[in-house]
C-alpha positions in Angstrom: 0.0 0.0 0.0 1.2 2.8 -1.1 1.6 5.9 1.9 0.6 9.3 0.4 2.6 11.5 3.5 6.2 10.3 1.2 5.5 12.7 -1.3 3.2 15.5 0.8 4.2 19.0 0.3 4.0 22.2 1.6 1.4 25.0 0.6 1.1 28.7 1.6 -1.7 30.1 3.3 -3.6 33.3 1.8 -6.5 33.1 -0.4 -9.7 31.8 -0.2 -8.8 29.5 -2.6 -5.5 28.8 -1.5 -7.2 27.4 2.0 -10.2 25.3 0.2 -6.9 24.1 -1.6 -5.3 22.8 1.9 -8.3 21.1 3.0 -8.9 19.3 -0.3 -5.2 18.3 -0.3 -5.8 17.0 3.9 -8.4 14.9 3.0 -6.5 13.3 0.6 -3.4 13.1 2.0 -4.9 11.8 5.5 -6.9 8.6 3.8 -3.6 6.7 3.8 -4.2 7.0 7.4 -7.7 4.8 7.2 -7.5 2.6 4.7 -8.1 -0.8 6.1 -9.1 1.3 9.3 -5.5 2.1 10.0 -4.9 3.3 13.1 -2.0 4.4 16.0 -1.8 5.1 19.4 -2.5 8.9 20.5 -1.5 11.0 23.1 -3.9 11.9 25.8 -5.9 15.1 25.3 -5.5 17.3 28.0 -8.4 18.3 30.5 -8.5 20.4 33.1 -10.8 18.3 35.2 -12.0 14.6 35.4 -14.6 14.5 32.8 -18.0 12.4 33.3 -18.0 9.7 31.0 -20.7 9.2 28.8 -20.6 6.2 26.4 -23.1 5.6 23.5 -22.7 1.7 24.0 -21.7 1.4 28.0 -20.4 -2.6 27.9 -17.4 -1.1 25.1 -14.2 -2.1 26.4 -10.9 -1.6 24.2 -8.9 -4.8 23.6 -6.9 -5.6 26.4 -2.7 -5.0 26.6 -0.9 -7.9 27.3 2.5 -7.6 28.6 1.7 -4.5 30.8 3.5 -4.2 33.5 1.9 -5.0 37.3 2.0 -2.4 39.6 3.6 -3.0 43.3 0.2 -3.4 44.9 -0.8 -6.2 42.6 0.5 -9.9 44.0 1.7 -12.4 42.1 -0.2 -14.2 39.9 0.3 -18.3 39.3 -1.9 -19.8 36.9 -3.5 -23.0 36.3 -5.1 -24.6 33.7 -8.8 -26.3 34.8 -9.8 -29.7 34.0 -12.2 -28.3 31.3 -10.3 -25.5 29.8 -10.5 -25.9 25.8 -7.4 -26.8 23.8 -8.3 -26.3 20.1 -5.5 -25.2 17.7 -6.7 -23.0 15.4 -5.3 -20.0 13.2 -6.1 -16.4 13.5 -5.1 -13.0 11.7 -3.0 -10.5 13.4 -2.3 -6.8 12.7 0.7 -4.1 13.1 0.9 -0.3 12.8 3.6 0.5 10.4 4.5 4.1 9.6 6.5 2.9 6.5 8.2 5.6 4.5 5.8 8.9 6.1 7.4 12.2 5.3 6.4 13.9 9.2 7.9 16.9 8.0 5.1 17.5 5.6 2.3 16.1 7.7 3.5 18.6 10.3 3.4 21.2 7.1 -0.6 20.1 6.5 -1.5 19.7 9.8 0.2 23.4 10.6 -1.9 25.0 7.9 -5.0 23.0 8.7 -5.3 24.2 11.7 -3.9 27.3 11.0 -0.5 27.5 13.3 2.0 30.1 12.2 6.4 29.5 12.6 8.7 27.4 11.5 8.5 23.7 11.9 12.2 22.4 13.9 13.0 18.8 13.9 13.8 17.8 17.4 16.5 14.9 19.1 13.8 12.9 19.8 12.6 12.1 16.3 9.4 14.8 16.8 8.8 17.6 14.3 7.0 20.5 16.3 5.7 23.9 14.6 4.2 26.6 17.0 4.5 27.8 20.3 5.0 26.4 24.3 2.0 29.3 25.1 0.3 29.2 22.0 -1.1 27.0 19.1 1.0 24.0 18.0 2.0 20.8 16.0 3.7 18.1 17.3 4.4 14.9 15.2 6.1 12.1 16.9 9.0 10.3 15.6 7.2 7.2 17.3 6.5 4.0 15.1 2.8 5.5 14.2 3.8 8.6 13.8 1.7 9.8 15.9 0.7 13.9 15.9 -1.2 16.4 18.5 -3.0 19.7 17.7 -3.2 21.9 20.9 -4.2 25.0 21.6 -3.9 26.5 24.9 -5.1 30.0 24.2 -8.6 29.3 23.4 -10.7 31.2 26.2 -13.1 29.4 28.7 -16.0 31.6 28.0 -19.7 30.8 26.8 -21.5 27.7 27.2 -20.5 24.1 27.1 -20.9 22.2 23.9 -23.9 19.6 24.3 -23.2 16.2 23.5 -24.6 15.7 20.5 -23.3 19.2 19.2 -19.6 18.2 20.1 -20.2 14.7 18.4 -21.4 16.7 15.3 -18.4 19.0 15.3 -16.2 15.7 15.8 -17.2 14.0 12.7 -17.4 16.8 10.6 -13.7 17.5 11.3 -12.7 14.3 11.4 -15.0 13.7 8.1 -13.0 16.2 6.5 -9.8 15.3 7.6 -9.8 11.8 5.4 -11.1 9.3 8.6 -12.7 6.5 7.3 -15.7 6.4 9.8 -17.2 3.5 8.4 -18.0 1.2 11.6 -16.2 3.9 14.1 -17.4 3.3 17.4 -18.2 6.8 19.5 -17.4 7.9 23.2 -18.4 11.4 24.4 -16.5 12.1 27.6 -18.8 15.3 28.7 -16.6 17.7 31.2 -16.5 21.5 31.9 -14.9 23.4 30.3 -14.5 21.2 27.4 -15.5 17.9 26.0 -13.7 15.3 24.3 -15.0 13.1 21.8 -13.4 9.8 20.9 -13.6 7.9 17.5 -12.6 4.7 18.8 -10.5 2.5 16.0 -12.7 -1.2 15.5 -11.7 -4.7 14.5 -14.5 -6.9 13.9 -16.8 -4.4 15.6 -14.7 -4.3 18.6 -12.9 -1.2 20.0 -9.3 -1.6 19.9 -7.1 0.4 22.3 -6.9 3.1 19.1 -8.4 6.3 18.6 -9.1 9.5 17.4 -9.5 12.7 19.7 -11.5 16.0 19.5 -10.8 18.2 22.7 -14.0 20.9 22.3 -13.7 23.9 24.6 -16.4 26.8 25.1 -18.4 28.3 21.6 -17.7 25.3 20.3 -14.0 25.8 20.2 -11.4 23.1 18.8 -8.5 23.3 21.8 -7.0 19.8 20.8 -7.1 17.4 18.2 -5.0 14.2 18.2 -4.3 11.6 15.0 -1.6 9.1 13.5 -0.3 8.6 10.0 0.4 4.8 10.6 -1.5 2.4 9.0 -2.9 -1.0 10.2 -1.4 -3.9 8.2 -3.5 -7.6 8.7 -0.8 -10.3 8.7 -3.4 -13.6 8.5 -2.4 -17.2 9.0 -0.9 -16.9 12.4 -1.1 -20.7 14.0 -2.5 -20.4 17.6 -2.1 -22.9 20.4 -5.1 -24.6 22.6 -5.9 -22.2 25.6 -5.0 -25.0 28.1 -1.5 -25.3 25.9 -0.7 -21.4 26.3 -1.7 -21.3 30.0 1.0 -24.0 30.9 2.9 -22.1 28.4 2.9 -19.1 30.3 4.3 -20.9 33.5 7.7 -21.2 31.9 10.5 -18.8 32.6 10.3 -15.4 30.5 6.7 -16.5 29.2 5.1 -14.3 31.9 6.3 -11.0 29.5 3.2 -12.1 27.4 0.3 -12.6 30.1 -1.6 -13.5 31.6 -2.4 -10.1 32.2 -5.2 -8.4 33.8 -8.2 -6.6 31.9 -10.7 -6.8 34.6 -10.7 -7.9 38.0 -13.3 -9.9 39.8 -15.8 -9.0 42.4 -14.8 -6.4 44.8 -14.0 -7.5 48.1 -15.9 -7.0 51.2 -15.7 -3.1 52.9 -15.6 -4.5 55.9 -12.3 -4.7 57.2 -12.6 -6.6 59.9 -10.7 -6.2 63.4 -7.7 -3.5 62.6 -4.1 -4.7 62.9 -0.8 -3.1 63.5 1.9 -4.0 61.8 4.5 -3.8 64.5 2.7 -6.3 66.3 2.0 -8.9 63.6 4.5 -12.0 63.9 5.5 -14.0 60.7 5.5 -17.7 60.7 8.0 -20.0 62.3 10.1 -22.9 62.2 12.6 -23.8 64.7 12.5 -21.1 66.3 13.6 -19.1 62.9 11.1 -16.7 61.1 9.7 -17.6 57.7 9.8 -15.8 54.5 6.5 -14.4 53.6 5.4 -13.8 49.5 2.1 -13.1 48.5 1.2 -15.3 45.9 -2.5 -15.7 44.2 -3.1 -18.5 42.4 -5.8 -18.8 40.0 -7.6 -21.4 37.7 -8.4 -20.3 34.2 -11.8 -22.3 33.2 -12.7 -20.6 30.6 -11.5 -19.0 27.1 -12.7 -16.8 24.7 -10.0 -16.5 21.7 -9.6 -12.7 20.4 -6.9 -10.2 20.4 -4.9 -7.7 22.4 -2.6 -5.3 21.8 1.3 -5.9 22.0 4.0 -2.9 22.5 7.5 -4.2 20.8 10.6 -3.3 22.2 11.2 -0.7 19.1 8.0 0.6 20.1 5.9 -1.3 17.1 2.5 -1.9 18.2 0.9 -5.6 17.5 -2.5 -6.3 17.5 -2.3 -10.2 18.3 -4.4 -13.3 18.7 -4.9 -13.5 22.1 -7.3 -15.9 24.7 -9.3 -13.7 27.2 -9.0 -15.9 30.1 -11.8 -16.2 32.8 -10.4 -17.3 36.3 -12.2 -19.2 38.8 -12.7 -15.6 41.5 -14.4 -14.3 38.0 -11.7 -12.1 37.0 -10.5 -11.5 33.7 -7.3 -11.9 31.8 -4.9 -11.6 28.3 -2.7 -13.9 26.8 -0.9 -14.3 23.8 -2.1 -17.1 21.8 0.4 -17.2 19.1 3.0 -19.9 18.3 6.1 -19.5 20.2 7.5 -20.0 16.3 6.6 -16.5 16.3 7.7 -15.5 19.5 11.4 -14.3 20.0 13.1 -13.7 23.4 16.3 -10.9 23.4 18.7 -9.5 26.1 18.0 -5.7 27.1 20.1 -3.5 25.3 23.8 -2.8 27.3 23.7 0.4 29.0 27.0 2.6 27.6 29.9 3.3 30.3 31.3 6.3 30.0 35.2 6.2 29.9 35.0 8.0 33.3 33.5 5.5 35.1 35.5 2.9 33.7 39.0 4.5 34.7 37.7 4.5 38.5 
């Protein structure tokens, strides 16, 4: 597939008909970012409070992440596989976000006169290309692998009245209509908050909302203050063979397997509130044995009983996203859980890059 940001140039602003110019040119230019509903991961939007969520079909949840990493607070997990836990082979597609050959100079040239942002546009260390100012209106494209670009602008007043939903939604697909998206099966979230509201375009696969999106911050007046996008495009790679979800649980027992799940997507039924007789711990005392104290680990071990086989999202090391086969796992305290599903033909372990010593340090 061919990417139409390698050969995007730039165009002055002036005219009437030099600006009806730029937008044709953006909507052309930005369908290589949809076609096959391509799609990357986008930075947050900012807010200036918690908004109130408000979603059009409340039991949406994005794919799950596996490999995320477990907080401190969160005990370790073993896992089992139960007695009656499928173990059917089958073969699934997968998907990757590729931002092969994309000129981010010139999308940050489009995206500047788009949205009409004045000053040079300076290629940074990082990879990013950034027109605009730190106080003002700006561009930023990322040198990630989805090229991944922000509109902000931080000037726009907090005067007038809030955008109603289904205004904000309106504003969000006309300017996301015009901008090339494809939104042909996209699946909507309004997040209503004052001052502004954010609607989300959530990316799909087979009807289900991947952890992808588009963003439209809406401020006061119906005010644009943020808009956030991607020029990567989602690649299927079919055929992957998949082991037997009994198989890929005892898989994922074995040492380093635990990098690709399980992980958790949702946990199981709160505990109690009550909580019981309070303790302190300076008088608690830790197990014995001879007169010696035992080591203490918390350790939860689960049964997996049953399987659902889908996908979740993968982060590479180089910072490529994968969209994977995966089994959502259902344990046996009704929590949830992601695991990679793939043959470990297609699975690759590697050492963390060596951390450079600085002559200095090796002298002393």
């Amino acid at each position: 597939m061919t990417n139409p940001w390698v050969s995007a140039s730039p165009r002055t602003r002036g005219s009437a008909a030099a600006v009806v110019a730029v937008v044709v040119l953006v909507a052309t230019l930005l369908i290589g970012m949809v076609i096959g509903r391509s799609s990357a991961t986008v930075p947050a939007v900012p807010t200036a409070v918690t908004p109130t969520v408000v979603v059009q079909e409340p039991d949406a949840s994005p794919l799950p992440v596996v490999g995320a990493v477990l907080t401190a607070d969160q005990p370790l997990t073993v896992f089992r596989a139960g007695e009656a836990l499928s173990n059917d082979r089958a073969r699934a597609a997968g998907y990757r976000v590729v931002d092969t050959d994309i000129d981010r100079r010139g999308l940050a040239q489009v995206l500047a006169e788009t949205f009409g942002v004045d000053g040079t546009i300076v290629a940074e260390t990082s990879g990013d290309w950034r027109v605009g100012s730190a106080n003002g209106p700006s561009i930023v494209v990322s040198g990630d692998a989805q090229a991944s670009w922000l509109f902000s602008d931080p000037t726009v007043g907090d005067l007038g009245r809030v955008p109603a939903r289904e205004a904000a939604l309106e504003t969000a697909r006309g300017l996301l209509g015009d901008l090339g998206v494809d939104l042909t099966g996209v699946d909507w979230q309004v997040d209503a908050a004052t001052p502004r509201t954010t609607v989300i375009a959530w990316q799909t696969i087979k009807e289900q909302r991947t952890q992808l999106a588009w963003r439209v911050s809406i401020g006061r007046r119906g005010a644009i203050t943020a808009v956030s996008g991607f020029a990567g495009t989602l690649q299927p790679m079919p055929g992957y063979p998949v082991l037997g979800a009994a198989d890929a649980v005892r898989r994922s027992t074995q040492p380093g397997w635990s990098a690709f799940g399980p992980t958790p997507f949702m946990e199981g039924p709160a505990a109690s509130d009550d909580p019981g007789e309070p303790g302190s711990p300076f008088t608690a005392t830790s197990p014995t044995l001879g007169g010696r104290s035992v080591a203490v680990a918390t350790v939860r071990e689960l049964v997996a009983i049953d399987a659902e086989l889908g996908l979740a999202e993968f982060k590479q090391p180089s910072g490529e996203i994968l969209i994977l086969p995966a089994y959502l796992l259902i344990a046996n305290d009704g929590s949830s859980w992601s695991l990679l599903a793939i043959s470990s033909a297609y699975v690759k372990f590697q050492a963390p890059p060596t951390p450079v010593v600085s002559s200095s340090i090796r002298s002393n």
